[in-house]
C-alpha positions as CSV (number, residue, x, y, z in Angstrom):
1,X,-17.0,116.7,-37.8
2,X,-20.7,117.2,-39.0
3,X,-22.5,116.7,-35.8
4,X,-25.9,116.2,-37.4
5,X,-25.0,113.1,-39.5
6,X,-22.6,111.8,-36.7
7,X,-25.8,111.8,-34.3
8,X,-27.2,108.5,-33.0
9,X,-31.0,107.4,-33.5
10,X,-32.6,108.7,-29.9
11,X,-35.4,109.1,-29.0
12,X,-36.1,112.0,-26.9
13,X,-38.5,110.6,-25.5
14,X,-36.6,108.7,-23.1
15,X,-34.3,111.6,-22.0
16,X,-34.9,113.9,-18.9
17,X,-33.4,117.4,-17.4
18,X,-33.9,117.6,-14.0
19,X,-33.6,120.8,-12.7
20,X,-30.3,120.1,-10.0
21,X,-29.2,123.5,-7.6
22,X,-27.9,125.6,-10.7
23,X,-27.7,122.8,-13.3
24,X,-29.1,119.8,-14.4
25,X,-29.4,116.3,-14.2
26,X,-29.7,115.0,-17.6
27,X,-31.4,111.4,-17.3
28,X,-31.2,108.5,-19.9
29,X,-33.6,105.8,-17.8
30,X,-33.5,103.0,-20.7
31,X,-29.4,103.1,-20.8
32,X,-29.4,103.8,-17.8
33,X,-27.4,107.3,-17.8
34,X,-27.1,110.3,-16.0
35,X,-25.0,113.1,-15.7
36,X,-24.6,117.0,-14.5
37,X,-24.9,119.9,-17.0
38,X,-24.9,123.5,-17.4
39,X,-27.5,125.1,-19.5
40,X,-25.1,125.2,-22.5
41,X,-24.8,120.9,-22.9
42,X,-28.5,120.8,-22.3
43,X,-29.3,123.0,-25.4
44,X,-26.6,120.8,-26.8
45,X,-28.1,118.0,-26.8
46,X,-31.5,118.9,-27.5
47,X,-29.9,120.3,-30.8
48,X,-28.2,116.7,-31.5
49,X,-30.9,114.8,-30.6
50,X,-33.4,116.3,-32.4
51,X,-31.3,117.6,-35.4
52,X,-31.4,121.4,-35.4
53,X,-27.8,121.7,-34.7
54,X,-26.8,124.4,-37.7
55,X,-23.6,126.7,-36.3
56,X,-20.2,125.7,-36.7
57,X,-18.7,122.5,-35.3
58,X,-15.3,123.2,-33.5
59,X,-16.7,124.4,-30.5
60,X,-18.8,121.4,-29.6
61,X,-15.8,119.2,-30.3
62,X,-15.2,119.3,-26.4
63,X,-18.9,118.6,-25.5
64,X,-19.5,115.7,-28.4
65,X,-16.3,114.0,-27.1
66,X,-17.7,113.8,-23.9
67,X,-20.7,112.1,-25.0
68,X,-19.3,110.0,-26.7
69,X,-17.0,108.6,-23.9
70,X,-19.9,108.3,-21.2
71,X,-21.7,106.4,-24.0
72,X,-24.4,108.8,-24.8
73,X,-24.2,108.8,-28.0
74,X,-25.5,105.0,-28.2
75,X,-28.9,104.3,-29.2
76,X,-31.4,102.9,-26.5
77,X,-32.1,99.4,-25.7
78,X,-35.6,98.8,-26.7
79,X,-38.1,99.7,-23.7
80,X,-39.2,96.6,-21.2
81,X,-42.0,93.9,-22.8
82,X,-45.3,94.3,-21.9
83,X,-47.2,91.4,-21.3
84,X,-49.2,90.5,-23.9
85,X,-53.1,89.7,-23.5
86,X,-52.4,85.8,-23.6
87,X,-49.5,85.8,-21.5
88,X,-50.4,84.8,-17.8
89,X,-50.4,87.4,-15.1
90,X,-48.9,85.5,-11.8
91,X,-46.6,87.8,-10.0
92,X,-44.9,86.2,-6.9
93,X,-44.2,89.3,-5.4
94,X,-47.0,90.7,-2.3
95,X,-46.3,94.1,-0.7
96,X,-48.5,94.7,2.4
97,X,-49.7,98.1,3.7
98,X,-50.0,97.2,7.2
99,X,-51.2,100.3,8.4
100,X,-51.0,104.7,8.0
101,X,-49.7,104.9,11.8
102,X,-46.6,106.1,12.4
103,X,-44.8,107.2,15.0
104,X,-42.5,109.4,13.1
105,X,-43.0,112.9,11.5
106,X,-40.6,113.3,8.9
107,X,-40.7,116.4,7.5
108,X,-40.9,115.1,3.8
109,X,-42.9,112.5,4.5
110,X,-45.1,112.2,1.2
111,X,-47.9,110.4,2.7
112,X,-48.7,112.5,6.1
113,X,-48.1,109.1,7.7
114,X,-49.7,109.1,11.4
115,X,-51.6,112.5,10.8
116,X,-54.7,111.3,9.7
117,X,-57.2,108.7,11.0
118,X,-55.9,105.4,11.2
119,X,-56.2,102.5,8.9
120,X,-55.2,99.3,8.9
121,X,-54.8,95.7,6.7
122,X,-57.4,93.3,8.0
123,X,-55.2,90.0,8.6
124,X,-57.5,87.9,6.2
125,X,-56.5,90.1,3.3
126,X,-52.9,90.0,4.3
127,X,-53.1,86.0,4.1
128,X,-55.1,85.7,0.7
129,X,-52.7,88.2,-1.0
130,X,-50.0,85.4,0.6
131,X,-52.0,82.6,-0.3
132,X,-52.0,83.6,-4.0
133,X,-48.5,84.5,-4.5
134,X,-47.5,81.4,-3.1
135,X,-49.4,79.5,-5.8
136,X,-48.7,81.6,-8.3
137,X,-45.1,80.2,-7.2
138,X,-45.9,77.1,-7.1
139,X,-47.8,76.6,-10.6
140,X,-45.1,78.3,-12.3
141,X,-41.9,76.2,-11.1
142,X,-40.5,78.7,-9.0
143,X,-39.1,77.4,-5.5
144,X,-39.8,80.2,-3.5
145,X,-42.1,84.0,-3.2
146,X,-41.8,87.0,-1.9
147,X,-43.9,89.4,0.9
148,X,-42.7,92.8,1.3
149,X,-44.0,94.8,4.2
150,X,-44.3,98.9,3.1
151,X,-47.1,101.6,3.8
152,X,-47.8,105.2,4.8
153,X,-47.0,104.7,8.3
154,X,-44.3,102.2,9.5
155,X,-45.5,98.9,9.0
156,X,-44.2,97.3,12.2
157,X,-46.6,99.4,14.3
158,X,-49.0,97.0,13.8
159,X,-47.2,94.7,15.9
160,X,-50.0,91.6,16.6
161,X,-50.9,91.5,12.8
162,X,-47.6,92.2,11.3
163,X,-46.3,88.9,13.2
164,X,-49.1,87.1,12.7
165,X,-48.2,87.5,8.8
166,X,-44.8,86.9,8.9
167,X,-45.6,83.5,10.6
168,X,-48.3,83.0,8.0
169,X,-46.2,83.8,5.0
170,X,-43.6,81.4,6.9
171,X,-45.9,78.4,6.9
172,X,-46.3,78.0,3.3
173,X,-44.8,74.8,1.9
174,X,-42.4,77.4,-0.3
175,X,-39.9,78.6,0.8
176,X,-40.5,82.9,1.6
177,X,-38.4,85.7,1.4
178,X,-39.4,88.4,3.7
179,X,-38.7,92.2,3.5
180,X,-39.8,95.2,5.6
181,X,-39.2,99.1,4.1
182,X,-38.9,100.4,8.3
183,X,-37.8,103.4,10.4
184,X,-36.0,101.1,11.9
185,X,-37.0,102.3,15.7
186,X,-37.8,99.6,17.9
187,X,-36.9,98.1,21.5
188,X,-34.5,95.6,22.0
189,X,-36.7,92.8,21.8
190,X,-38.7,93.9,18.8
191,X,-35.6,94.4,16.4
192,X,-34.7,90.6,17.7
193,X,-37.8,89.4,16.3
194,X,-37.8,91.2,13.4
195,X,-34.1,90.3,12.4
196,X,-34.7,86.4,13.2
197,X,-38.1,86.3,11.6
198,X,-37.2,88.5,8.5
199,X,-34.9,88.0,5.3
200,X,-34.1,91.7,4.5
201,X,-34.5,95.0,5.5
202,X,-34.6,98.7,4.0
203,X,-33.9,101.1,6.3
204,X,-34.1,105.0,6.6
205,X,-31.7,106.7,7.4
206,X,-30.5,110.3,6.8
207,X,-26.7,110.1,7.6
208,X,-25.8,112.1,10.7
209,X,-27.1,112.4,14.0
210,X,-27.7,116.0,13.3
211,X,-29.5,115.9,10.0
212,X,-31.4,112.5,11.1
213,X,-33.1,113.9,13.6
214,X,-34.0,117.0,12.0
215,X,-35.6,115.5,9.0
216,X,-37.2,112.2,10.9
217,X,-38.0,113.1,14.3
218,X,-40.7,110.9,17.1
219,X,-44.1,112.4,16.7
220,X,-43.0,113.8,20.1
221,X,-39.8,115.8,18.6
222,X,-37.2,113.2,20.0
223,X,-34.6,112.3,18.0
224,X,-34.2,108.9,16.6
225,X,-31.0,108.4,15.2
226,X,-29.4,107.0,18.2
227,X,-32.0,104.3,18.3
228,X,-31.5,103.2,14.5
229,X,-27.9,102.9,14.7
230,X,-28.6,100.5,17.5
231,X,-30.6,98.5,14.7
232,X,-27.9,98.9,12.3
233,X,-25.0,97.9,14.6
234,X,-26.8,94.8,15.3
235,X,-27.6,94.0,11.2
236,X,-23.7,94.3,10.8
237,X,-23.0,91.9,13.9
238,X,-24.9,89.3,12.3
239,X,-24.3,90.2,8.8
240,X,-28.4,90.8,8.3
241,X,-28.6,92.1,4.6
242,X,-30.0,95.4,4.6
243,X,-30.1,98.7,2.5
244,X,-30.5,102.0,3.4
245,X,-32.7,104.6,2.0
246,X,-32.1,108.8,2.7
């Protein structure tokens, strides 16, 4: 088989080796793809990609074939439209930094969240990023919109205004779907609230008790993990949609 003529129109742009304990992850985004590789498929497909494959054949028969059946071999889809300069910009999506407090440490965290000095949303520009989602909504036919709570501290903290926007978000004449990306560590009464007031949650969570707590601790050095399960027991007794991010 002559590699070179058998090779599919890719650009190589679009491809990405990650650097993965003592391999790769090679990463096709458009596709999507990814896979695990040693050093040897990388160069391999770098030389078929970009057409400098030139020694014999037979030996890449194995790695080819394998290409082939994941579907790498295909060309990409085109990249996602841009909007053009006529075309309306109305999203219907709001995500709200509430504040940077947090009462975790995580030892990853990628925002120092609840180490510096605090800052919070003011409620008015909380309700004015509601109010024009909503009629972005509205003028474009959709029947409902969307406000996500995220941050670099854990959004719930800021308990008064963080209800206060929920409700606000719930009076609309639309219909709202409302999210929260969350620790998940709350009292009893608080994760009520939440999971009556809220549509969906994503929660962190780093597997076991042992790990958990190593990686997202209290600010004090208490574990949390036995608190979040509490959250997510009571998610699956009501069959609250939630993911979970680790």
């Amino acid at each position: 088989m002559n590699f070179k003529s058998s090779a599919p129109e890719i650009n190589d742009s679009y491809i990405y080796t990650i650097p993965f304990q003592d391999k790769f992850i090679v990463y096709r985004p458009l596709k999507p793809l990814a896979f695990v590789a040693n050093r040897a498929m990388v160069n391999f497909v770098s030389s078929l990609v970009n057409g400098s494959l030139t020694d014999g054949t037979a030996r890449h028969e194995e790695a080819y074939g394998f290409l082939e059946k994941i579907g790498f071999l295909l060309p990409d889809p085109p990249p996602p439209g841009r909007l053009t300069g006529d075309a309306p910009f109305k999203p219907t999506i709001a995500v709200l930094f509430t504040t940077t407090a947090c009462n975790f440490r995580c030892i990853y965290c990628y925002a120092s969240g609840g180490e510096n000095r605090v800052k919070t949303l003011p409620f008015e520009i909380g309700c004015a990023a509601i109010d024009q989602v909503c009629r972005n909504a509205s003028e474009i036919g959709e029947n409902r919109f969307t406000v996500g709570f995220h941050g670099g501290g854990e959004p719930t903290l800021e308990k008064e205004t963080f209800k206060k926007l929920v409700d606000y978000a719930k009076s609309k004449d639309l219909r709202c779907e409302l999210t929260v990306a969350t620790n998940g560590y709350w009292t009893d009464d608080e994760r009520d609230w939440i999971l009556d007031n809220l549509t969906s949650i994503s929660l962190s969570l780093d597997g076991s008790s042992k790990v958990h707590d190593r990686q997202r601790p209290l600010s004090s050095g208490q574990g949390t993990h036995e608190n979040i399960m509490k959250t997510v027991r009571e998610m699956d007794r009501r069959g609250f949609p939630y993911g979970i991010r680790l």
